[in-house]
N, C-alpha and C positions, 0 to 999 in steps of 0.2 A: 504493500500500500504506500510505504512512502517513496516509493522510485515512481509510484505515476503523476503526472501534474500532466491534472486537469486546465483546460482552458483558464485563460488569467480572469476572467467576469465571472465563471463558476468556482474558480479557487479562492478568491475572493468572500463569496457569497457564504459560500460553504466554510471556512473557517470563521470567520466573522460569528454566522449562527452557532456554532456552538463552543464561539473562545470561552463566554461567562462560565459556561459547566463544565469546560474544562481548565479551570483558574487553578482549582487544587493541584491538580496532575503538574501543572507547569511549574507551580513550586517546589519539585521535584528534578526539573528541566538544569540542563549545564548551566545557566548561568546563576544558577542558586548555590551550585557548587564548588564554586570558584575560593581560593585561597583572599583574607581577604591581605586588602594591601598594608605593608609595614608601616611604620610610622604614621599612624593615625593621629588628624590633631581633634582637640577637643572642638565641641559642638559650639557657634556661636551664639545660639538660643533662642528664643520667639523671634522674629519680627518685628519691628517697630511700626509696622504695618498695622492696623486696628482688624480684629478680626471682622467678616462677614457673618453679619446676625444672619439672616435668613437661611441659608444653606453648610456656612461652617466649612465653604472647603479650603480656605487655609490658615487653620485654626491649629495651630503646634499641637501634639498630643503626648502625652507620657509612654505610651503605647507605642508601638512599631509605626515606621513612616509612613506616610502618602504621597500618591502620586496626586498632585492636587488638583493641578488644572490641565486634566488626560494629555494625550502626546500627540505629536506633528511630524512632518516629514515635508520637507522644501526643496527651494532649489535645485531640484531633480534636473540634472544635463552630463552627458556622455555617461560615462561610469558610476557618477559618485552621487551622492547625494545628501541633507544635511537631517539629522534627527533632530530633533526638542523633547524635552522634557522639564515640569518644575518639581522639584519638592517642597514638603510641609517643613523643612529643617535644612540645617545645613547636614549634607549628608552625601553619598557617592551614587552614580546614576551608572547602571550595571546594566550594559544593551549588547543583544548579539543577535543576529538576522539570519536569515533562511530562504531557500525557494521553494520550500514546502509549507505547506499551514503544521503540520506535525511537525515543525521545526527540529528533525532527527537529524538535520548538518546542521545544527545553528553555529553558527561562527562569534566569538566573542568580540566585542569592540575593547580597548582600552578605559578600564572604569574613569568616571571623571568626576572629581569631586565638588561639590557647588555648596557655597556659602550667602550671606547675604549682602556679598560687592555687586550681586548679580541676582539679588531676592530670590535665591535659590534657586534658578533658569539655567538649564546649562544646551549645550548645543555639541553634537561630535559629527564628523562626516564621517560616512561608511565610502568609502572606494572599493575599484576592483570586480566591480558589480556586472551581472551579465545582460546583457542587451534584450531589450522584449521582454520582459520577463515580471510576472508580479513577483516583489520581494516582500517578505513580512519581516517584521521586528517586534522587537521584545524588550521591553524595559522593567526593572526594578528597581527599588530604592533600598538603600545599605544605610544602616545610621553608622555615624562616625566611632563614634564609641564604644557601640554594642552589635559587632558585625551581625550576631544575631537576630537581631532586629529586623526584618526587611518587609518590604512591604507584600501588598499582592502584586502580580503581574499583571500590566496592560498591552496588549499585540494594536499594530498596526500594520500597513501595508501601503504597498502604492508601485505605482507602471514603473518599468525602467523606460527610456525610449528605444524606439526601435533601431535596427541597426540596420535598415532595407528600406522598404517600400511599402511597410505598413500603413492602416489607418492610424491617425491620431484626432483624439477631441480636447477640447478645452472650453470649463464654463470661465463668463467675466462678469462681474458685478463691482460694486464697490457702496458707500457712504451706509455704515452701519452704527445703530444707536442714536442716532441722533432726531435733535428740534421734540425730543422729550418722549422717545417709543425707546421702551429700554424690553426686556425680557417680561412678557407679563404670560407667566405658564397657565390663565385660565384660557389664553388664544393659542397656547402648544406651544411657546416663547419663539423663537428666531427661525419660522416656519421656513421661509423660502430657501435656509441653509442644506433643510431636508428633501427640497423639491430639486435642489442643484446635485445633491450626493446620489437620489434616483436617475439621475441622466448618466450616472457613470464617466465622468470625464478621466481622462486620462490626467489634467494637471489644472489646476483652480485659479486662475487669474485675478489679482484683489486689486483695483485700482485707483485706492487709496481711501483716507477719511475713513478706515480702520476701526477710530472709536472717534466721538465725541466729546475731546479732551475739555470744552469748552463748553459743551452742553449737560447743564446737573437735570437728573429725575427726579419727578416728583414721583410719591405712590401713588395716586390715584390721576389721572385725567379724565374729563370729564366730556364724551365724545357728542359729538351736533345729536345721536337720536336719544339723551340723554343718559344712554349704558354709561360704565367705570372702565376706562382703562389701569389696572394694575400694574404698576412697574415693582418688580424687582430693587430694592435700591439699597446701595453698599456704601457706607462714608464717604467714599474716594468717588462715587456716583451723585453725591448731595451739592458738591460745589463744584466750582470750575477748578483745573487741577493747576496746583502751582508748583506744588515740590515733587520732588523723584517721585518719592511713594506714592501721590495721587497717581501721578502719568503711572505707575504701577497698576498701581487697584482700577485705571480705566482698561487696560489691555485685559489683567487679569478678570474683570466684567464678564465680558464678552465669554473667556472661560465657564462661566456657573453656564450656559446652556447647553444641553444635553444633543441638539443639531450640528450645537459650533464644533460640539468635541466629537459626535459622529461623523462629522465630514473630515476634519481633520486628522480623524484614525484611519480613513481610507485614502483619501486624496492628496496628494503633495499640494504646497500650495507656494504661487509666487507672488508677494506681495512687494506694492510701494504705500508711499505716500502722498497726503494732500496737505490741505490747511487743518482741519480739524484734531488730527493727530497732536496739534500746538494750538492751534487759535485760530477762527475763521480771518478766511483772506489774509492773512499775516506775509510779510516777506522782511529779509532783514534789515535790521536796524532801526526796525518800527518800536515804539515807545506806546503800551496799551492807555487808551482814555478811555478806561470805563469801571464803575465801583466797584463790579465786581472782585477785581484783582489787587489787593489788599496788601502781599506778602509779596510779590513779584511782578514787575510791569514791563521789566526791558524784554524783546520777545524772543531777542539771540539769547536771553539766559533759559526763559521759558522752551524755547527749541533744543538747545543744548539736552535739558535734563529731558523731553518728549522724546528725543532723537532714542538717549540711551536705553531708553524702555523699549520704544519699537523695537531695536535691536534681539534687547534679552527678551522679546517675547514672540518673535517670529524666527522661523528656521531658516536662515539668511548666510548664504556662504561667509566663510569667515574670511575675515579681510574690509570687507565693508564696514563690519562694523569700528575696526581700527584706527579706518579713513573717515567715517559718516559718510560715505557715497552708499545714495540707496543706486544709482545707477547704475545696469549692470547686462550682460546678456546670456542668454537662457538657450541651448543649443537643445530641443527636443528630437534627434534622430537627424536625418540627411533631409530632409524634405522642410523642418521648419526651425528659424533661429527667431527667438523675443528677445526685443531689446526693453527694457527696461528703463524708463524714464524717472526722472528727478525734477520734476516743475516750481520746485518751492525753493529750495536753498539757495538756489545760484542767482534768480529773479533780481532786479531790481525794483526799487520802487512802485508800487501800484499809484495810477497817476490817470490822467485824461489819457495819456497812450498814444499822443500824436506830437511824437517826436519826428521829426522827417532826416535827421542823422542817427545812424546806427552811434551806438557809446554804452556806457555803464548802466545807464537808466533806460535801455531797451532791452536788458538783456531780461529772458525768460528762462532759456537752459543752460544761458552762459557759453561762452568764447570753447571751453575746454571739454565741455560735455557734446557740444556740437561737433566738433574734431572727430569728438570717439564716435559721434552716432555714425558720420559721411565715411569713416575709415571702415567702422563695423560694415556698416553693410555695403561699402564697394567692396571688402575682404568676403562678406557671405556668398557663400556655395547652396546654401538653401532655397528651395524652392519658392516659399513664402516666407518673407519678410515680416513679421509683428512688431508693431509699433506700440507697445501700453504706455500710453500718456494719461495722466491723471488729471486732466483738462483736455475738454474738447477746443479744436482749433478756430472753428466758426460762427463759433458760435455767445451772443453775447452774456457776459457774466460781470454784472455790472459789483463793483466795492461801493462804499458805504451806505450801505440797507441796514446795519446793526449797531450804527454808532461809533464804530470804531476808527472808520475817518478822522483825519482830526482835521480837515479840511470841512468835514460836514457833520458836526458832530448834531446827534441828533440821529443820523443816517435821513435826511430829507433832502439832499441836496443831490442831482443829477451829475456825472459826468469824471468818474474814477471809472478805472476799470480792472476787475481782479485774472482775465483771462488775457489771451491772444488778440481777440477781436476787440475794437474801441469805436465803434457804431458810427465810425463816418464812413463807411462803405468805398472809398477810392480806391488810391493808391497805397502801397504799405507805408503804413507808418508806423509809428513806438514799435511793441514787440513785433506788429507783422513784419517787420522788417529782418527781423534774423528769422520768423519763420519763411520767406519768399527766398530767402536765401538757400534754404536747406532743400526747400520741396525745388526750386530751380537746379542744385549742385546732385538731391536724386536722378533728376532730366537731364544732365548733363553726360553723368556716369552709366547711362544707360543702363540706371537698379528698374528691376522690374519686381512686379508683387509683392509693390507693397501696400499693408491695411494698418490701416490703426484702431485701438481697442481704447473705448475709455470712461468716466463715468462723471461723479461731480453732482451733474445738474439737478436730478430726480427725476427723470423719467426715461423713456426708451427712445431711442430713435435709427436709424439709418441713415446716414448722410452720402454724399456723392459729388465731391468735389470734382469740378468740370471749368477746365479749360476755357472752354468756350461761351463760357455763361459767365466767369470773372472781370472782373477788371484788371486786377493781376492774372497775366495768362502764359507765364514760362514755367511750368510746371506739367509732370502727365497725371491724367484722372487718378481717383484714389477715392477708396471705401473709407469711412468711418463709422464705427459702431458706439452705439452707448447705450450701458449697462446700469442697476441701480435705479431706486436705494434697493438695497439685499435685507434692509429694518430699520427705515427712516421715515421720514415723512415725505411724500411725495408733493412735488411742485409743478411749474413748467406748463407748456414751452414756453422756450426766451427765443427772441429773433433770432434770426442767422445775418451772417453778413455777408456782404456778395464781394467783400475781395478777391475771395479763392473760391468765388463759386459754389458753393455747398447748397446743392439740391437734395431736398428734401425728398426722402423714398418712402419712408412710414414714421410715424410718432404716436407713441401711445403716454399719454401723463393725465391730469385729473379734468374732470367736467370743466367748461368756463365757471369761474367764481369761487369754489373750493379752491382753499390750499392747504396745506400741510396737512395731507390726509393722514390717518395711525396705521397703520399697516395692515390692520384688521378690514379697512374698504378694499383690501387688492392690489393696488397698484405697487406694488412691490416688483419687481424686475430684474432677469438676469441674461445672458445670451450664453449658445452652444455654438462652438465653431468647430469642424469636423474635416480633416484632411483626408481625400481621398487617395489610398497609397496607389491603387493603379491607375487612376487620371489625374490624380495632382490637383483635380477641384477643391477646391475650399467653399463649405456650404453652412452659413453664418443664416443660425435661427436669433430671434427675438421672442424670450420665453416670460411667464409670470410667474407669480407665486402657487396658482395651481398647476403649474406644469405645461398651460396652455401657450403653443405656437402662434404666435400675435403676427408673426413675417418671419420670410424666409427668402434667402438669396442662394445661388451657386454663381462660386465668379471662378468662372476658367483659367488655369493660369497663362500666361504670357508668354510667347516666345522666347 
């Protein structure tokens, strides 16, 4: 039985169903049996973290450790790929993987011990790994002191890429938690997380606004037919976050749901970031004007400490995190590379955006991020090109709506802009100008297929950048998708802007007149994009939170 391996969707399915009844037996498994390590240093104790009344899962215990907020698997590209895990304690993180669900080869990883420099999050890459192939993993936790101590075992899994001409999928969504929809489990908590995990993707696209570092819960909201929305709500959920620890207890949030941590035990995920992760619309050197932020208002200090939580809480190749570059690229198999974008730290100024000289205060991706994106993909060999930008390009997204202008305080005043587009429809200018730059030097290098993936706004859309329909017209046509919210509140549409042409192919957002819908009316949103290994087509759904196909495209690939 264990030399056969079944299909990677049935092998999957089928250990998955019966890892719970089989917890005991794995406590028995190789890596319970391991020597432990010498020199063991003593424990450095609770948390200074407030516990979670509601659930308790990372609540120190006397008792043998926990795995607190379940495990993850990321940055999946060529061979390697990166695990997560936290504990309830400082304690060692004991993982060894397999290509069977009986994990009868499990291979031991190098234990790795985690403390509270890292609120006990630790991260190891597994290499050497075999191409196509579901791999599962195994994690437990070892107290430092008392090797005996360990906890239960939690298995995960997820695709290698392939090493041919197979199919590959990938779901995208992005802006979760936020405009006051936190986990309310009498609506099933963080629903659409579970409608994304039934699509089976090969690898999860997160394209940013993560949490709602900026957005506190109330428990109850009080919805237009009268019902109660129930949140969920944790300390570090009560106020806007300013110290480590909040930007902690927001990521760790989003852990108490039972969707977030099933998806994440199956799916690899590749995640960026946005504003909310820090503060809406923020870019550096901005100075916060608003009551809320009491303990902290400079917003490079406020990013600094957001930055280092994202890190220790998503499975993020190492290296990144040493740099703070979330930008990076994602080689899925020979048919498809993601690049990974960074729209917030490099930015300049948020401003009216009608600069007509490129300089410091046009930049969006910045001088040196743009280098690598024209190098990456005139270097790529892949088929399709992904582009995950955490901002749509055409679309308008107007700054001071929240007060936080200090040109407009109040947020009543027209004519900042937090995106690409700056609503005078011409020629480029402010940031479109290092964007016409980029999509011109694609046209140049004759890169072909490429799509961008992205989210932000709250709603769905399909866009269709055209040439011919611009006003800036040195550029070749180009797909744009947008995903989101995955458990926000839904808004939208915002205009488009006709620099770059962006035709409109479908939108789906709230009735006229409603806005910030609770995620219990629906509109919740995600997309599936699906590589076909023997035509090469790329065929990009626009899905809801029931699962339902809202649109659907196949775009052929390119010569």
């Amino acid at each position: 039985m264990a030399d056969q391996k079944p299909p990677a969707r049935l092998d999957r399915r089928a250990f998955l169903g019966r890892s719970a009844a089989a917890s005991g037996a794995l406590l028995a498994g190789s890596i319970l049996a391991r020597t432990p390590l010498a020199g063991a240093v003593s424990p450095a104790g609770p948390s200074s973290t407030p516990s979670l009344p509601v659930l308790g899962a990372n609540r120190v215990r006397s008792g043998r450790p926990l795995l607190a907020n379940g495990i993850q698997a990321g940055d999946v590209s060529g061979d390697a790929a990166v695990l997560w895990a936290r504990s309830d304690r400082s304690a060692r993180l004991l993982v060894d993987w397999s290509t069977t669900y009986t994990m009868d080869d499990a291979q031991p990883l190098p234990p790795l011990a985690v403390g509270p420099d890292t609120d006990f999050t630790g991260k190891l890459v597994v290499s050497g790994l075999p191409q196509g192939q579901r791999v599962f993993y195994r994690v437990v936790v070892e107290d430092l002191v008392d090797p005996s101590l360990r906890s239960a075992p939690e298995i995960g899994s997820f695709a290698t890429p392939p090493a041919g001409d197979e199919d590959v999928s990938f779901a995208f969504t992005g802006d979760c938690a936020g405009q006051g929809w936190g986990i309310n489990p009498e609506w099933g908590g963080m629903r659409c997380f579970e409608t994304i995990r039934r699509q089976e993707p090969d690898f999860f696209l997160h394209s940013g606004d993560t949490i709602y570092a900026d957005g506190p819960l109330l428990p109850e909201v009080e919805l237009p037919d009268g019902t109660i929305w129930h949140n969920l709500v944790t300390p570090e959920k009560s106020k806007v976050c300013e110290t480590l620890d909040e930007y902690r207890g927001a990521f760790r949030y989003n852990l108490l749901d039972e969707n977030v941590r099933r998806l994440n035990a199956e799916v690899p995920i590749l995640t960026q970031w946005d504003d909310h992760e820090v503060l809406n619309n923020w870019y550096p050197g901005e100075v916060v004007n608003l009551p809320a932020y009491q303990i902290e208002n400079r917003v490079d200090v406020l990013a600094a400490r957001a930055r280092q939580a994202f890190f220790e809480y998503f499975p993020i190749r190492p290296g990144c995190d040493e740099t703070g570059r979330v930008y990076r690229k994602i080689s899925y198999g020979p048919n498809l590379d993601v690049f990974m974008l960074d729209m917030r730290q490099y930015r300049g100024p948020n401003s009216p955006n009608l600069q007509t000289e490129p300089g410091p205060d046009t930049a969006f991706l910045g001088a040196t991020q743009v280098a690598w994106l024209k190098e990456g993909l005139r270097a790529s060999t892949a088929t399709w090109k992904v582009i995950a930008a955490d901002m749509p390009i055409g679309v308008h997204v107007p700054d001071g709506t929240d007060g936080n202008n200090p040109n407009f305080p109040g947020g009543q005043g027209p004519g900042w802009w937090e995106a690409v587009a700056n609503g005078d429809g011409g020629p480029p200018k402010g940031r479109e100008l290092e964007m016409a730059d980029l999509l011109s030097a694609i046209k140049r290098m004759g890169i072909r297929n490429v799509v961008w993936f992205t989210a932000d706004v709250h709603y769905t859309a399909a866009h269709y950048y055209d040439p011919a329909e611009a006003v800036f017209t040195d550029f070749d046509p180009f797909w744009e998708f947008v995903g989101g919210p995955v458990n926000a509140g839904t808004f939208g549409p915002n205009p488009l802007d006709p620099t770059f042409g962006p035709q409109l192919k479908f939108v789906k957002a709230p009735p006229e007149g409603p806005a910030n819908l609770a995620p219990s009316a629906g509109y919740q949103f995600f997309g599936v994009a699906t590589l076909d290994g023997a035509t090469k087509a790329l065929t990009v759904k626009l899905m809801d939170v029931a699962g339902a196909t809202l649109y659907e495209v196949e775009l052929p690939p390119a010569d």
